[in-house]
C-alpha positions in Angstrom: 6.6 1.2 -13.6 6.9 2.8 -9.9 10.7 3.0 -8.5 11.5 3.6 -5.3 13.5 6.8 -4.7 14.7 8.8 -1.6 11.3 11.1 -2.1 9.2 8.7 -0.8 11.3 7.7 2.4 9.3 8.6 5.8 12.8 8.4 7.5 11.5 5.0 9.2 13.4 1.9 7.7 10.5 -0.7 8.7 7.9 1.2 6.9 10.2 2.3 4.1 11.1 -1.3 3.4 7.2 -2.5 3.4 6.2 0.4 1.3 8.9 -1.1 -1.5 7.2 -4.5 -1.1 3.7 -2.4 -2.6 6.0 -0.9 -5.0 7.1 -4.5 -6.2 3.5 -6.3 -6.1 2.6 -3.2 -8.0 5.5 -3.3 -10.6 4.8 -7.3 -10.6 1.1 -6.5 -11.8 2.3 -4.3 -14.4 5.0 -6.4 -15.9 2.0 -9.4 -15.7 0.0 -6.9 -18.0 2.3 -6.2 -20.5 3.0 -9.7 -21.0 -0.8 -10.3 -21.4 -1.0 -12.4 -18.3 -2.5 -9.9 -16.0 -5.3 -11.7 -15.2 -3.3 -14.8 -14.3 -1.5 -12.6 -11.4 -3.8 -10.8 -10.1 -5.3 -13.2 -7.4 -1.9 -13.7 -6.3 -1.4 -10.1 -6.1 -4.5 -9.0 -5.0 -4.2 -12.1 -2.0 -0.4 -10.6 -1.0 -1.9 -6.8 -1.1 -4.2 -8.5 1.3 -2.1 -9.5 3.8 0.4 -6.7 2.8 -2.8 -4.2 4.3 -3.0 -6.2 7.6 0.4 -6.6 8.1 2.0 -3.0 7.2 -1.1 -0.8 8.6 -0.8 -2.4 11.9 3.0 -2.0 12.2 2.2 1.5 11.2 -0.4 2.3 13.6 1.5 0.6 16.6 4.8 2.9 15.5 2.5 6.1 15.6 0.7 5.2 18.7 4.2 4.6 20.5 5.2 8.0 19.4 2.2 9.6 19.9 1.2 10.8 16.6 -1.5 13.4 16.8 -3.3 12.5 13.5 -3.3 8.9 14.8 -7.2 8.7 14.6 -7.5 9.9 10.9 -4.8 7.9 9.8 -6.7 4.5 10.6 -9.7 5.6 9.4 -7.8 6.1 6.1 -6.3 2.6 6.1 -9.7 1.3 7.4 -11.1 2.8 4.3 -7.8 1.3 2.1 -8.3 -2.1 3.3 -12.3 -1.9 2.7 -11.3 -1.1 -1.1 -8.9 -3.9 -1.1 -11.3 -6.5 -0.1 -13.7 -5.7 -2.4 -11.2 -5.5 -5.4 -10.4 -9.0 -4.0 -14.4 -10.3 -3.7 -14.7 -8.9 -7.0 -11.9 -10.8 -8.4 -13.3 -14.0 -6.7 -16.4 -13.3 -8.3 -14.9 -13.5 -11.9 -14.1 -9.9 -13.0 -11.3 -9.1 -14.5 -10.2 -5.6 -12.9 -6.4 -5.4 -13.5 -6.3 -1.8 -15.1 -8.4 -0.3 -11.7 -6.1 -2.3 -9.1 -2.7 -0.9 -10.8 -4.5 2.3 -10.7 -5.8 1.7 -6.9 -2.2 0.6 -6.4 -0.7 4.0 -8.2 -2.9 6.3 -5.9 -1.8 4.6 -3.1 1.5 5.5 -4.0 0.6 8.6 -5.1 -1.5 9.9 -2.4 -1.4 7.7 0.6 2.7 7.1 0.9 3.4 10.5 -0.8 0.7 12.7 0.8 -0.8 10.6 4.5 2.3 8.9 5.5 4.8 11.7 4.6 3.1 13.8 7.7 4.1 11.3 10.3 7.5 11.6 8.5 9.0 14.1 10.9 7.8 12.3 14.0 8.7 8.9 13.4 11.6 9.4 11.2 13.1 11.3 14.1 12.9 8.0 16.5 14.0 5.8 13.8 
């Protein structure tokens, strides 16, 4: 179960607000799974995390662009590459596979690595206009 705590603030309420919305589709997936109903929630999570990617990535991009963000570039190739992995988790899912355990582990990662490690650099840049 991921919480949200002040460590994984990038000092910019809009994107600190949509990153606890992956935090709760992820917890949501989890909670499904111990119940034994992951299956029956993961469409619905996978088609949120879906939109979520369209939705928070842009709002992100256009925030760094506005400030200037030196690492702009890298950073959409690395939600180019996020959303990529999302849509084929999704397609796969459409396709009949079960894959609950990799998309709470895809999700975890994210959280992990992209919040924690990609977004935290723009931290200092765009917290500071926030």
């Amino acid at each position: 179960m991921l919480t949200w705590t002040p460590a994984l603030s990038v000092g910019v309420p809009q994107m600190d607000e949509q990153h606890q919305i992956l935090i709760g589709l992820t917890n949501r997936l989890e909670d499904a799974m111990r119940d034994a109903k992951g299956n029956e929630v993961l469409g619905e999570v996978l088609a949120a995390l879906a939109l979520y990617v369209q939705t928070h990535f842009g709002a992100e991009e256009r925030l760094m662009a506005a400030a200037g963000y030196p690492e702009l570039a890298a950073h959409q190739a690395v939600h180019e590459a996020m959303t990529r992995q999302v849509l084929a988790i999704q397609r796969s899912h459409q396709l009949g596979r079960a894959l609950t355990i990799q998309t709470l582990h895809f999700l975890g990662d994210w959280v992990e690595k992209h919040i924690k490690g990609t977004d935290m650099r723009y931290a200092a840049l765009l917290g500071s206009r926030s």
